[in-house]
N, C-alpha and C positions, 0 to 999 in steps of 0.2 A: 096271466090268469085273470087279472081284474086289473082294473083302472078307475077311481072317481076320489070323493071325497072322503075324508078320516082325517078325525080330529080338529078341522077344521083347515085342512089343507088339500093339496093335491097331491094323493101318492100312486104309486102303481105296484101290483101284487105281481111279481116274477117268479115263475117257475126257478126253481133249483136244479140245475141238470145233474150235480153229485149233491141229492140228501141225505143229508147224513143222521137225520133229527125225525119226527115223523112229524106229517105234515109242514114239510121244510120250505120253506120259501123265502122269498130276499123284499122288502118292503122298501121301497124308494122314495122320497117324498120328494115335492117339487121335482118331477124329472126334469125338466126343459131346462131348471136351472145349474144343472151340471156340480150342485153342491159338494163342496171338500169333503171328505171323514174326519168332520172336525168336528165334536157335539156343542152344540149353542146351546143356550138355558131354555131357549123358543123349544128348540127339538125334542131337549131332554124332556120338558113338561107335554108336549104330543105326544112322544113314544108311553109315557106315563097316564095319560088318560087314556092310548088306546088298550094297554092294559087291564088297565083297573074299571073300564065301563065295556068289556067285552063279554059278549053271552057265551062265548068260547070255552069251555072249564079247562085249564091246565094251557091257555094260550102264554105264550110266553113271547118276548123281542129277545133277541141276542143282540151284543156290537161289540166290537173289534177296533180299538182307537188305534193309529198308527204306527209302527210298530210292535202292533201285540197281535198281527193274526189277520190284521185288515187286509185282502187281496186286491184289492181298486183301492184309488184317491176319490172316490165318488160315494156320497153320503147315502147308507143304507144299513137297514137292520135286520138282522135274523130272524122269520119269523117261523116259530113251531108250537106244536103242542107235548106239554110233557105232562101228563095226567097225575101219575105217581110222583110227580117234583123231581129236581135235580138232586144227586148226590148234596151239590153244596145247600142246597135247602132244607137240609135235614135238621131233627131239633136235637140232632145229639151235637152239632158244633158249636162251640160258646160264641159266635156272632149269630145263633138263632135263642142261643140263652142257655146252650148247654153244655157241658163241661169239657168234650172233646178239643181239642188245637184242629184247626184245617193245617193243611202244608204250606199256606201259601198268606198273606195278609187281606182278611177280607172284612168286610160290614158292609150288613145287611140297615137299610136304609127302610123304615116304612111310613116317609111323605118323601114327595120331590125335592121340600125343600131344602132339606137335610140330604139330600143323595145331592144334591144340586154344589152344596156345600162341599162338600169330600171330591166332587167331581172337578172343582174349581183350584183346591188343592193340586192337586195332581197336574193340571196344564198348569198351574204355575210352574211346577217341579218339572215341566216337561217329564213325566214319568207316566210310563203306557200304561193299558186297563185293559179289564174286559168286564161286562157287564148284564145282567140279566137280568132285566123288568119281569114282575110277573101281578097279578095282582093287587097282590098290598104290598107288594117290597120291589127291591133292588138290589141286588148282591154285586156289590163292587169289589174287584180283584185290584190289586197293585200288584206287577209281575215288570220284571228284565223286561230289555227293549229284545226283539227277535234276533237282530244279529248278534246278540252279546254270546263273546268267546266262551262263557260260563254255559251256555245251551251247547248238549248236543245235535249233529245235526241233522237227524232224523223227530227232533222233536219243535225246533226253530217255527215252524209255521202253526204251532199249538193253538187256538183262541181260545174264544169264549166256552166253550162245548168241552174243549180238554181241562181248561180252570175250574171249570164248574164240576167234574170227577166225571164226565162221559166220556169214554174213549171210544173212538170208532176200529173198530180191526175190520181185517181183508179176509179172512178167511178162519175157520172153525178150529185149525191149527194153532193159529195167533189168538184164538180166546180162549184153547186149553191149555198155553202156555205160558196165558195173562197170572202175575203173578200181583198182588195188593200192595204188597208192600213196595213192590220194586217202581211200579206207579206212581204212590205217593213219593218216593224218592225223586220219581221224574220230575213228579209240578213242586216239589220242594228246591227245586233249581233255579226253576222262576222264580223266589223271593227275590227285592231287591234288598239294595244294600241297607239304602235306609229308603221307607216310606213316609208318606206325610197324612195319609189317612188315619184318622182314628177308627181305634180296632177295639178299643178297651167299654 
């Protein structure tokens, strides 16, 4: 769709051929350089300024560390707009300050450097993530690696978009049949055993 400079790098704006998000697209940075899905502290503060200085209301990044959803070894972010916020960005869950438990271990980050921290955690733990820049925050998941025997296996390729309380269905059948509770029982699967992020 586009290609030039953001954030002070070279990224390229690619169409999504299954979006699932609106205005869904996949944000590459350095393409030439054929970078890992591996997030650097460098990236993580780009993904976070293009965020939080976008005219865009409701722009948001998604990412998918390995293991949690990521479909390439090739470094890229989610990109959509979600106007109304994500389920997980609501101020009823106590990592937004409200009383609610999410199913899953998450905090909500509002500087980089503090998300940068939690995020550092967790590649030591080699423990998978999913992640959601939006303009003043970052909502980090701690979730099972995708192939763990504890996932069922219709739910194994789950990311960032399933963590964050969006589900996508196929058909108007599978949404009259969407049940809340049984959902959160899904992404309550994903906890790990132990996490290393602070939640509290």
């Amino acid at each position: 769709l586009w290609q030039g400079e953001l954030a002070g790098q070279a990224v390229r704006l690619l169409y999504n051929k299954f979006p699932f998000a609106r205005f869904h697209g996949l944000l590459v940075p350095e393409p030439e350089r054929g970078l890992p899905q591996s997030l650097t502290r460098d990236q993580h503060e780009r993904a976070w300024a293009v965020c939080a200085g976008s005219g865009v209301p409701g722009l948001c990044l998604g990412y998918n560390s390995l293991g949690a959803g990521a479909s390439v070894n090739h470094l890229h972010f989610q990109s959509f707009v979600a106007d109304g916020g994500l389920p997980i960005q609501a101020p009823r869950f106590s990592h937004n300050g409200g009383r609610e438990a999410y199913p899953l271990p998450c905090v909500r980050c509002g500087d980089a450097a503090a998300a940068w921290r939690q995020i550092e955690a967790l590649h030591r733990a080699d423990q998978p993530y999913n992640l959601i820049y939006s303009r003043d925050a970052a909502h980090l998941v701690a979730r099972r690696p995708q192939d763990d025997a504890a996932l069922a296996d219709d739910t194994r390729a789950w990311g960032w978009s399933e963590m964050a309380g969006a589900l996508t269905l196929f058909s108007r059948e599978a949404y009259q049949a969407l049940d809340a509770a049984a959902f959160e029982t899904g992404l309550a699967r994903f906890a790990p055993e132990k996490t290393v992020i602070s939640t509290g």
